[in-house]
C-alpha positions in Angstrom: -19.8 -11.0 -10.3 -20.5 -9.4 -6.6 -18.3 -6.4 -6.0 -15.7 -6.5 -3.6 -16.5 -5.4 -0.1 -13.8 -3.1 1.9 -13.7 -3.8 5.6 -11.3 -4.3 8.1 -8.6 -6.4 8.2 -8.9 -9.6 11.2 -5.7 -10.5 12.9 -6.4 -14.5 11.9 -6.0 -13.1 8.1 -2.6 -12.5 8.4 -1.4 -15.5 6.4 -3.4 -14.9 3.0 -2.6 -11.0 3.6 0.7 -12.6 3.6 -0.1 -13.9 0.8 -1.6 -11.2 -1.2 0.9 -8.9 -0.6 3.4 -11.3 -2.2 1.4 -12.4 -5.3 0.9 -8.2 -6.1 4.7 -7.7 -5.5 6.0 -10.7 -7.5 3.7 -8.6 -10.3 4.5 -5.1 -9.9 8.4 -6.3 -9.0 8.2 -7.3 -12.7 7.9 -4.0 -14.1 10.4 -1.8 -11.9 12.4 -4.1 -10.4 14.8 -7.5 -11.3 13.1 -10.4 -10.4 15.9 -11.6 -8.2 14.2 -9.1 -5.5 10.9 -11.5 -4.8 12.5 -13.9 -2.8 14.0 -11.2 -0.2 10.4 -9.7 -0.5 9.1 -12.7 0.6 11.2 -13.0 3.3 10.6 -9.6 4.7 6.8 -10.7 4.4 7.5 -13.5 6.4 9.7 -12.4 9.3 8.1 -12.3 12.9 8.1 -8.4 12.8 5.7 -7.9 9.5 2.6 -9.1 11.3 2.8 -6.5 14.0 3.7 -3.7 11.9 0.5 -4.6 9.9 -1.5 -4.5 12.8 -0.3 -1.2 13.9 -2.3 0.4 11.3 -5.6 1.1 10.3 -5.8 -1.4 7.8 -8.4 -2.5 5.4 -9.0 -5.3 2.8 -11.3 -5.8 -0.4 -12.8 -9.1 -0.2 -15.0 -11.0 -2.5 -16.6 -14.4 -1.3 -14.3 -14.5 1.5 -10.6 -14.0 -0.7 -8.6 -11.2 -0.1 -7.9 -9.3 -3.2 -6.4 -5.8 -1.9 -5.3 -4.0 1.3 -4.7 -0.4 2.1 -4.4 1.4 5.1 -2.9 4.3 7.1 -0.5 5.3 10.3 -0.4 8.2 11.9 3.0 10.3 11.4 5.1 12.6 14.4 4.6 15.8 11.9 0.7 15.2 11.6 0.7 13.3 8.1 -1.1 10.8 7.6 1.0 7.5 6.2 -0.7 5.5 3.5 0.5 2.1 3.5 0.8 -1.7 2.3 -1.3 -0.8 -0.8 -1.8 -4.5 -2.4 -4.2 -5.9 -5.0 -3.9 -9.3 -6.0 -2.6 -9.9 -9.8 -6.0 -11.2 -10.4 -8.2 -8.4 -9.2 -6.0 -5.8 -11.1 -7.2 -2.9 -13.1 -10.7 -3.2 -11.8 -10.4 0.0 -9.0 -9.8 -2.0 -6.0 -6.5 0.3 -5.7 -8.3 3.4 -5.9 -11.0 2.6 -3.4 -8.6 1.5 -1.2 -6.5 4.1 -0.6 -9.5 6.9 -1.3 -11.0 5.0 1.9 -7.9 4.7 3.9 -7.6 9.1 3.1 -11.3 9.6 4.2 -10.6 7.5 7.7 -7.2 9.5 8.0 -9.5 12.6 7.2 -11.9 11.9 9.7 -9.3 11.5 12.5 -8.0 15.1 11.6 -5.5 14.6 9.2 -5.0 16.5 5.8 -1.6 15.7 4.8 -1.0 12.2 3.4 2.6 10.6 2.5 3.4 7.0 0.9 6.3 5.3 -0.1 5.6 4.1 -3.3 7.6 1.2 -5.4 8.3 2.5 -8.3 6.1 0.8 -10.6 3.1 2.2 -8.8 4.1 6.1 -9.1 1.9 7.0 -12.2 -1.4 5.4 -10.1 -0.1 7.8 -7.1 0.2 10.3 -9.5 -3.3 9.7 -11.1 -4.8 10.3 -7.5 -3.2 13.8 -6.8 0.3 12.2 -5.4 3.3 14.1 -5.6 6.9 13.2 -5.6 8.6 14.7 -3.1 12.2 12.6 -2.7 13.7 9.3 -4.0 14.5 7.1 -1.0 15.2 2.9 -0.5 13.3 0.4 0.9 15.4 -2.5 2.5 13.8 -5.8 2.4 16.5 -8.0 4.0 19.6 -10.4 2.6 21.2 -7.3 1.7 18.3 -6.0 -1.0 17.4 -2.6 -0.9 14.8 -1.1 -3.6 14.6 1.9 -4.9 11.0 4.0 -4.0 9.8 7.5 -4.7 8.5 8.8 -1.6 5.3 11.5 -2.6 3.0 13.5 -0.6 -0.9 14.8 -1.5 -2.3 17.4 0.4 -6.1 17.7 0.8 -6.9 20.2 -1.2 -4.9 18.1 -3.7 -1.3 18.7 -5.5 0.3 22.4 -5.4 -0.6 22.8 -8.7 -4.9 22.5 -8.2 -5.1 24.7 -4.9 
């Protein structure tokens, strides 16, 4: 099997980023969170306003014969941070390092633009892969999704020259 290429994400892709994003939460949602939480997930993923904020970042995809199988990318914060975000990998593509190469390429683009800080918002069935990648927690926070749904997240941090405990 070819491996998957990371590029950037097109604007016409939308719809199976859409897509993707649903299929890995529907799977991780399973682990953390009730399952009664997908369908306001979904809607969130839908609404007019998720497109644009997907946009407004620096946002990459694996792809593999022309399917989407992951997504990471990164936003500039006001402190200087640099926001990793919408960290996805289809069900199917799971456990294969798509995740890892994702968000270790979104760091080295944030890097390259002058940032050293980075800061997520993870769901909480993702926290041990932040962890295994120098993330640390740094607050619990929620995440609302709409029709009244809020989820719990850990939000962590990772500084470049890794967690407090390796400088």
């Amino acid at each position: 099997m070819n491996p998957a290429r990371l590029r950037p994400l097109h604007e016409g892709e939308i719809p199976a980023l859409v897509a993707l994003h649903g299929a890995s939460f529907a799977a991780l949602a399973t682990a953390a969170y009730p399952p009664s939480v997908v369908p306001a997930y979904r809607a969130m993923l839908e609404a007019p306003d998720y497109a644009p904020e997907v946009l407004a970042s620096d946002m990459w995809v694996a792809e593999r014969e022309g399917i989407l199988l992951g997504s990471a990318g990164w936003l500039p914060q006001a402190d200087g941070a640099a926001r990793i975000r919408k960290v996805f990998v289809h069900p199917d593509a799971a456990r294969q390092g798509l995740a890892t190469r994702l968000v270790q390429a979104a760091e080295e683009r944030a890097r390259a633009a002058g940032h050293a800080r980075f800061v997520l918002r993870a769901y909480l069935g993702a926290v041990p892969f932040y962890e295994s990648l120098g993330y640390v927690a740094e607050r619990p926070g929620e995440r609302p999704v709409g029709d009244g749904v809020i989820l719990p997240v850990l939000f962590m941090r990772k500084d470049q020259a890794g967690p407090p405990g390796n400088r």
